[in-house]
N, C-alpha and C positions, 0 to 999 in steps of 0.2 A: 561206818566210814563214809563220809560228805565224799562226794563223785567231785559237787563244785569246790569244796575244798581244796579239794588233791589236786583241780586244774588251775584254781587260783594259787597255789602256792607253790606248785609246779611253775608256772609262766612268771612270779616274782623273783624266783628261785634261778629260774636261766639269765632275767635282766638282771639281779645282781652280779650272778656271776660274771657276766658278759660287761657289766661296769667296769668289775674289779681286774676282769684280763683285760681290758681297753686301756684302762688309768694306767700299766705298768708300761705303755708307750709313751706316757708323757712323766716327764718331768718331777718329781714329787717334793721339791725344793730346793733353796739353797738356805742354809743356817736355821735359824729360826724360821726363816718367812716359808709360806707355802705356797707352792708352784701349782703350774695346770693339772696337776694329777692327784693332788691331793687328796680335793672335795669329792673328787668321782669315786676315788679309792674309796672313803669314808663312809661315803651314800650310798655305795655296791655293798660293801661289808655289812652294813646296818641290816639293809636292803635284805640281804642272804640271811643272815640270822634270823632276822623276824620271819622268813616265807620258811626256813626251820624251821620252828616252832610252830607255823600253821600246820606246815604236813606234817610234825610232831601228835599234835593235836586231833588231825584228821583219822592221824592211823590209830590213834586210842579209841576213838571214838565221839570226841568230847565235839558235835555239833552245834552250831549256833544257834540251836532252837530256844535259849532261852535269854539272848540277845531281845533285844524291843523290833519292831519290823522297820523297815525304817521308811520316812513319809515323804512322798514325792515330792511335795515343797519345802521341806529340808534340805534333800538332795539337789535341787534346782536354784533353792537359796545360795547352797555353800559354792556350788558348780561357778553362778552367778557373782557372788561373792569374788570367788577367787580369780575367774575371769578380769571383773574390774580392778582388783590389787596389782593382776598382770599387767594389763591395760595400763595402768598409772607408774609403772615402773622407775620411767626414766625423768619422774618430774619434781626430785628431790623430794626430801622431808625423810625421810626412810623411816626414823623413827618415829613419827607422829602417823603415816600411813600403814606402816605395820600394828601399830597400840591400837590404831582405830578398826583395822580387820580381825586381829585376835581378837577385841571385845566383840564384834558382829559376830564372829563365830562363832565363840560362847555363847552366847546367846541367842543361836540360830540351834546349838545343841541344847539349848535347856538350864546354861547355868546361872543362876542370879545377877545385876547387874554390879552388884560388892564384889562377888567373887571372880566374877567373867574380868572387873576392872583393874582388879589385882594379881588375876595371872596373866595377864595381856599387859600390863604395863611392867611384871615382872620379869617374862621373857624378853621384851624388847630393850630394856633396860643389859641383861643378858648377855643377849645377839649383841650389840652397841658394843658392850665393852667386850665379848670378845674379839669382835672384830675390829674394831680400831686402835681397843685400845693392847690388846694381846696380840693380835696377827698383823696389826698394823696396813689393813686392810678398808681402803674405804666403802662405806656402803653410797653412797651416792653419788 
């Protein structure tokens, strides 16, 4: 049983919950459309299940030893990465800024520039239509 395990999915495991009891003060829609409470509800829940399954994991036994270790310039890439996606937030394009950071990211993980270009333009595509075109939500 991983020590770091049990404390990272312990501490994921209280911010979901801690989402999903905050989200039930706001609003969670009207009709179709989704109100302030929604996303947080959704990202807490998610949140909780997946930090389950790590301390699922932990308590079996099943350690990350045979995960790859992970490279400091990776980490400082994506960190970087994701800082400048932040950074650019409010300067329109959503979706040509989002297709351009998912292919950097794949490809900051290791995956071909066919494949990184086709799940980066496949998600965003995605995102796009569920947001505008399903929840009637603009992204930019």
């Amino acid at each position: 049983m991983s020590r770091k395990q049990l404390m990272v999915g312990a501490s994921f495991l209280a911010v979901g919950v801690a989402l999903v009891a905050s989200s039930h003060g706001l609003p969670a829609g009207m009709g179709r459309l989704p109100g302030p409470g929604f996303f947080p509800r959704v990202i807490g829940g998610v949140m909780t299940l997946l930090s389950l399954a790590l301390l699922w994991r932990a308590r079996r036994g099943e350690d990350a030893e045979n995960a790859a270790p992970a490279d400091v310039r990776t980490v400082v890439g994506v960190v970087g990465l994701l800082f400048l996606y932040l950074l650019l937030w409010g300067s329109g394009l959503f979706a040509v800024r989002t297709a351009v950071f998912l292919l950097l990211l794949l490809r900051l993980l290791g995956q071909s520039w066919r494949s990184g270009l086709t799940v980066s333009l496949s998600l965003t595509a995605a995102v796009v239509l569920a947001f505008q075109i399903g929840l009637r939500v603009s992204l930019e």
